[in-house]
N, C-alpha and C positions, 0 to 999 in steps of 0.2 A: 406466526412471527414473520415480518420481512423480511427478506433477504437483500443483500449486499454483495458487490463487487469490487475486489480489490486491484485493480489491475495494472499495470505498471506499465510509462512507457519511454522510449528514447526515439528515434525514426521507425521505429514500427511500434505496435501494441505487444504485449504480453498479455493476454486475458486470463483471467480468472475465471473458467469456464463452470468451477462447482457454486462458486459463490458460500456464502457464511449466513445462516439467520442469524439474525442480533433484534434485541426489543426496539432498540430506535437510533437518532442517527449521532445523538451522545455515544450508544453502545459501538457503533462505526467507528465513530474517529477515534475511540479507546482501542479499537482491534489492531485498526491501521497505525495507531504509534506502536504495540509492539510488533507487530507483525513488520514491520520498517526497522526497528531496531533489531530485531532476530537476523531478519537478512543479511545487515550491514556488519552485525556480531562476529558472523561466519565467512565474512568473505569481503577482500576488499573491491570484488566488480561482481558483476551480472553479466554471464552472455558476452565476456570478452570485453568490458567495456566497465568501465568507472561508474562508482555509483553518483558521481556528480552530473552525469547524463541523462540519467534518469529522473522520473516521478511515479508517485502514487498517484490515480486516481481513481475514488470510491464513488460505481452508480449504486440507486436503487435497481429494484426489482424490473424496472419498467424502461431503465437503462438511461435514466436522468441522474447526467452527472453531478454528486451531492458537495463535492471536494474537493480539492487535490493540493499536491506540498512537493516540492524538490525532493528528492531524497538527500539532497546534500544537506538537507537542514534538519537530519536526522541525525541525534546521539547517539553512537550504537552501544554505549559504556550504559550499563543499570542503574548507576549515579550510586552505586554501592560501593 
């Protein structure tokens, strides 16, 4: 399976050094909404800073970047 990179960043990177296998890059951007809403669930900043500073961006395995999304444009409510 391929793996994936979730890595987040504001003026510097955050990497995601283990990375996630997932089947393909529908299974990615499935990881990355929750994995984006989990974060934002728990915490209103990252690292002393706003999560409106922030983004996601998801490489493959080969470090081509597949994605990427503000974090601000993330719901952190389960819509429950």
């Amino acid at each position: 399976m391929p793996m994936y990179y979730f890595n987040l960043r504001d003026d510097e990177t955050v990497k995601d050094v283990d990375g996630t296998e997932l089947v393909d890059t529908d299974a990615a951007r499935a990881h990355a909404d929750i994995v984006s809403r989990e974060l934002k669930f728990k915490n209103d900043e990252f690292l002393d800073e706003r999560w409106s500073r922030w983004s996601m961006h998801v490489q493959d395995g080969e470090g081509l970047e597949l994605f990427s999304f503000p974090m601000s444009s993330v719901n952190s409510n389960n819509g429950n």
